[in-house]
N, C-alpha and C positions, 0 to 999 in steps of 0.2 A: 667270368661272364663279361662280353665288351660290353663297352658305353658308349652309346651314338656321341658323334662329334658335332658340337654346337649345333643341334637341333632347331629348328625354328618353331617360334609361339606360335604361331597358326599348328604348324605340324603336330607340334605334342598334344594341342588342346584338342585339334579334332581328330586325331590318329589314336591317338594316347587315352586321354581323360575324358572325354564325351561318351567311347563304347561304355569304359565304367561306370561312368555317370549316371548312364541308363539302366543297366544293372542295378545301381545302388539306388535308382530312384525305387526301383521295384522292391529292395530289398527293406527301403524304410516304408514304403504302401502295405508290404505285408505285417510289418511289425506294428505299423500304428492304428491300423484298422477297426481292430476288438474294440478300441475306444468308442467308436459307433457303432460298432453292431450287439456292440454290450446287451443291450437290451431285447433284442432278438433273441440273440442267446438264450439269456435267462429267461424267457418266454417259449421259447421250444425245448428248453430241456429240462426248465423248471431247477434250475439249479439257485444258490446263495453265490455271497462276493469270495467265500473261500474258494469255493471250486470252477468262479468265474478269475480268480487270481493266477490258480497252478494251470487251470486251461489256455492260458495267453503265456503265461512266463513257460509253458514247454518248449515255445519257439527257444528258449534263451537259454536250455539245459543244453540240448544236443548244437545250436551256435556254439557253445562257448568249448563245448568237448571236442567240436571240429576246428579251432584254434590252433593248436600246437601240429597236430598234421598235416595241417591247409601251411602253416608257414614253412616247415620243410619242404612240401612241392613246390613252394612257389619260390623258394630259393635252389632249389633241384630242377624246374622244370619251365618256370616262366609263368609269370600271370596269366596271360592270354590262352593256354589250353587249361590252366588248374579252374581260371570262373566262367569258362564255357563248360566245363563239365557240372560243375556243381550248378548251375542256374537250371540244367535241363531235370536235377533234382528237385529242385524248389520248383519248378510245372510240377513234377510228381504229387509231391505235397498237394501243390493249389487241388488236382483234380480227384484226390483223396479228400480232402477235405471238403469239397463240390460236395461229392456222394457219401459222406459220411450220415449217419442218424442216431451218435451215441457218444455222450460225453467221453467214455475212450478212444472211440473212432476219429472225435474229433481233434484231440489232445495228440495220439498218435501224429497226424495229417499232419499238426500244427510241428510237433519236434521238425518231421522230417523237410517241411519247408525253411526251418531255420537252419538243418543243417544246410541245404541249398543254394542259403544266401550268407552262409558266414564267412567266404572270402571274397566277400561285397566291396569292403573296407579296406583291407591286406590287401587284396589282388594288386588297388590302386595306388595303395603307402607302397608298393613293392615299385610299381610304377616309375610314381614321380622320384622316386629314391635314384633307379635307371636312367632318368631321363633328363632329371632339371640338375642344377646347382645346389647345393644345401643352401645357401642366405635364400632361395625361393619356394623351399617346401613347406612355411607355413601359409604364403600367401595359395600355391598350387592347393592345399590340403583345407583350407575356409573355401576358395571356389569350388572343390569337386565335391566337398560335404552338402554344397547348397542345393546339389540335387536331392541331396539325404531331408533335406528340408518341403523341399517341393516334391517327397513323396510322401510327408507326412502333412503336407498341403489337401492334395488329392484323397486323402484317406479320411477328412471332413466332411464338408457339403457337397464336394461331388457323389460321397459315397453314401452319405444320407440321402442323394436323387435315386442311386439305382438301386437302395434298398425299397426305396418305394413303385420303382416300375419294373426290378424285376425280381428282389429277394439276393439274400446271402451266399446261395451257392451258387447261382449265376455270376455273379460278380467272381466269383473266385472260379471259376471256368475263362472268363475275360483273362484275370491273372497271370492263369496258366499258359495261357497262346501266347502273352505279354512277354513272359518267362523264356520258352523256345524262341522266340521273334531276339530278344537280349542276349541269347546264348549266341547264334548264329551271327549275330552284327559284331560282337567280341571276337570271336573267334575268325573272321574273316577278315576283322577291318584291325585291328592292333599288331602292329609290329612286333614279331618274338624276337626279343634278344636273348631269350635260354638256349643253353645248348645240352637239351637232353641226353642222359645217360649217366655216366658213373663220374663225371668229373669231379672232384671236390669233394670236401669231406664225405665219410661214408655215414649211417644214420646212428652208427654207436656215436663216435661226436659230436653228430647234431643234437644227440637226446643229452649227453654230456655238457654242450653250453646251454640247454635251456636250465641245470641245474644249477649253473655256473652264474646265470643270471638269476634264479630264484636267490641267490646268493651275495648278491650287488648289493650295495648301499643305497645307491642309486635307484634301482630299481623298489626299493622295500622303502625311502622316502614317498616313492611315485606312485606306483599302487592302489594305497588307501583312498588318498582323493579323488584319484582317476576312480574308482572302484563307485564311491559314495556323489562321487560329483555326475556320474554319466551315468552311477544306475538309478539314481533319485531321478533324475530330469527325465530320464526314457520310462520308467515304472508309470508315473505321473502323466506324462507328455500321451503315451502308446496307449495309456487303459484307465486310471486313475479320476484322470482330467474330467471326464466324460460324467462317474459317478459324483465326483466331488458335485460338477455345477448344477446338476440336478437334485443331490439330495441339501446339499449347504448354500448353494444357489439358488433354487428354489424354481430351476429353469425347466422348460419342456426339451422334448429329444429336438426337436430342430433349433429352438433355441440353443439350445448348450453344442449342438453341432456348428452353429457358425462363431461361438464364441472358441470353439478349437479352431476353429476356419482362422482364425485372428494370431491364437497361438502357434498355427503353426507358420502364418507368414512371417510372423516375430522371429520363430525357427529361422527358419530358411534366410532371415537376413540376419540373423545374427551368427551365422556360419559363415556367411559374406564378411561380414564388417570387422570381426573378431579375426579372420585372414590377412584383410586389409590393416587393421590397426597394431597387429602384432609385427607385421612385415615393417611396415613404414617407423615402429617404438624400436624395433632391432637397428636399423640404421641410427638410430640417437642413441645410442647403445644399452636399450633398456631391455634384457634377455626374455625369450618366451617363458620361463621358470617366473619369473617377477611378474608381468604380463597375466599369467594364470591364477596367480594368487591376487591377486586385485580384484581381477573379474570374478572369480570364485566367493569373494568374500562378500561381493555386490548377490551373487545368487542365493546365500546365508540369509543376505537380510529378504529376498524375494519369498524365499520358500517361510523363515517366519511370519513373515504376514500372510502368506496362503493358510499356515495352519492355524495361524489365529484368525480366521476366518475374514480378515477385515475384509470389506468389498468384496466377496467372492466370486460377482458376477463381472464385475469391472473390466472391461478390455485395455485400461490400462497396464492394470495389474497382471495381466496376463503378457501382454505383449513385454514388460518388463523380464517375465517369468520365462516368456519363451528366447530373448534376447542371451540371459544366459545363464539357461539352465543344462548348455551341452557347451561353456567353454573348454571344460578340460580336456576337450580333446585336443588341445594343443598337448597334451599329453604325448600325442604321436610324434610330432616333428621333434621334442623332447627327446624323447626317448632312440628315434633313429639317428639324430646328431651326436648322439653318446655312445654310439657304438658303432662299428664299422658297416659299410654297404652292404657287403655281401652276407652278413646275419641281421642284416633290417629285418626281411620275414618274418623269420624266427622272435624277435625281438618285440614284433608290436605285434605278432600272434599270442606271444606269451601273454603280454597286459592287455589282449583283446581277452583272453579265455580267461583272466581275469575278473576282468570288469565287466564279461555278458554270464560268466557262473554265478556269480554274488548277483548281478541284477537280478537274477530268475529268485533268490529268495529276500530282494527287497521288494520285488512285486508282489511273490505271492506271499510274505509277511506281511506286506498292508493290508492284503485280504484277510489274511489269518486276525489282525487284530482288529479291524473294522467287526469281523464278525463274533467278536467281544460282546458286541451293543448289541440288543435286540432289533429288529426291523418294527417299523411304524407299519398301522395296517394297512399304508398304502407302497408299503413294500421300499421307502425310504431307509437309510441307516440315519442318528443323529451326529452333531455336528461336531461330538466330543470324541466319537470315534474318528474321525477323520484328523483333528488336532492333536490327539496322543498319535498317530501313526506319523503324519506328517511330521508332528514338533520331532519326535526319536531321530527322523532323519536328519535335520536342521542342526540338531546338537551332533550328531554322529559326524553331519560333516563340517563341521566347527573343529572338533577337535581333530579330526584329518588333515585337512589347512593348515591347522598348528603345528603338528605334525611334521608338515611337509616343508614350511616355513622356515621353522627353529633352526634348521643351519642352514641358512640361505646364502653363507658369506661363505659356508668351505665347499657346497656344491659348484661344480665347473661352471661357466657359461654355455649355455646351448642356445 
């Protein structure tokens, strides 16, 4: 595959990472939605948080399954035709999930828009892998994540106004147009440097190194954290958040929607800032593996005082929470500087199909154990369900850190 020669930072940002960008802004609005319309839900389907949990985390079964063949195309075929096709799936979804009127209808809708948007993320790691320098793809991968922020912005009080003027399945007809509209600006406006057809290994080899890397040291240190550090923040962040600050909170739906309106601007800057301060710790030569375990261990203490309910309603506490509660995805630039360009795809699709399999049963295991507790007769869970669910994860990813940590002196620099 070539490699553009000294590309220019205007060129790549607006050529390159902005069509993505827009994509992926879509791709985190649909994933963090259910957090508002939670209540809705449960109000037209009369459903509990069990089956409010598996209803949201099916975006994240069929994501995480379209992983491993979303990174072969896009090492086969080029970002710019693989997430133009798959976005015009995820309209599918949206307009199914419009007209759906049945908790499997809905659940259905819901897989098939995550298969739509699951090389949201890849399309763009495949991207800047293409395009920039590696000393630049953590700083490139915190700026193009902060769309991922400011779609899970949009998916708060903006989305609590048009549940109120025009309903949930209108809103996801908006979606859908949003969907085509991001399909056709990728695909027109992104430079292909794939050069489709048979070039390059055939797909017995490709299925061979994802084994190959199931197999890594590196990869089996990496993992766990990634896995417990980015499915905790999204389970919480996407659907969690929402019930937590009304039933431990003690908040109303628009209440507790501007209190996400906070967390997700915390999101969205600490996508930024966590870019910026790992780029600028790598020039002092302090590696992104180091970098991650720092910030990670700050989110350990975040997420225990969430489960111990302290302040619940706090927008400090949140904004702390949302700062960084997705830094492991320095995980990506990690992981693509340890192995060579041309199996990047492959490489951050495997620990994407990871780390969005296992979230879909830390999501909907918080569901499963919340509904442990009985409901109050005002259709509340108590505070104790939400502290054993939460605290599980806090200790889970304590020992993952550790985990990850323990040989920090004979892993390489990345």
């Amino acid at each position: 595959m070539p490699v553009p020669v000294n590309p220019g930072t205007a060129f790549v940002a607006g050529r390159v990472l902005f069509p993505f960008a827009c994509g992926y802004f879509l791709s985190y609005l649909f994933r963090s939605v259910n957090a508002v319309i939670a209540p809705n839900l449960q109000a037209d389907l009369g459903i509990g948080a069990g089956d409010l949990g598996v209803l949201t985390a099916a975006y994240f079964v069929t994501f995480a399954a379209a992983q491993l063949p979303v990174g072969i195309l896009l090492d086969r075929f080029g970002p710019p035709r693989v997430q133009a096709g798959l976005m015009l799936i995820a309209a599918l979804g949206a307009v199914a999930f419009a007209s759906a009127d049945s908790l499997p209808m809905l659940a259905l809708s819901r897989a098939l828009i995550g298969l739509g948007v699951a090389g949201g993320l890849m399309s763009a790691m495949k991207a800047i892998a293409i395009w920039l320098p590696r000393e630049r793809w953590a700083l490139a991968n915190g700026a193009f994540m902060t769309a991922g922020g400011l779609g899970a912005l949009a998916a708060t009080v903006p989305v609590e106004w048009g549940l109120q003027v025009a309903g949930w399945p209108a809103l996801f007809w908006v979606l859908a147009a949003l969907s085509v509209l991001s399909a056709i600006f990728i695909f027109l406006a992104v430079p292909d440097e794939a050069r489709p057809g048979h070039d390059g290994p055939g797909l017995a080899a490709q299925l061979r190194d994802f084994g190959s890397l199931l197999a890594d040291i590196r990869f089996l240190k990496l993992a766990p954290v990634s896995v417990v550090g980015m499915g905790s923040g999204m389970a919480i962040q996407t659907l969690w958040s929402g019930p937590y600050l009304r039933d431990v909170g003690g908040l109303g739906q628009g209440a507790a929607a501007e209190i996400q309106l906070v967390l997700a601007v915390a999101l969205t800057a600490g996508f930024t800032l966590n870019g910026i301060m790992a780029d600028r710790l790598q020039r002092l030569g302090v590696t992104l593996a180091q970098t991650m375990i720092w910030t990670t261990a700050l989110y350990v203490v975040c997420l225990v005082v969430v489960a111990a309910g302290l302040f619940p309603a706090s927008p400090l506490l949140w904004v702390a929470f949302g700062l960084t509660c997705l830094t492991t995805v320095l995980a990506y630039p990690i992981s693509s500087a340890d192995f060579p360009v041309e199996k990047s795809g492959r490489v951050n699709a495997l620990l994407n199909a990871v780390v969005f399999g296992l979230t879909f049963v830390i999501q909907a295991g918080i569901g499963w154990i919340i509904d442990l507790w009985p409901q109050t007769a005002d259709g509340r869970y108590p505070a104790a369900a939400y502290q054993w669910s939460f605290g599980l994860l806090a200790a889970l990813l304590a020992a993952t850190l550790a985990w990850y940590a323990l040989p920090l002196r004979a892993r390489p620099r990345s």
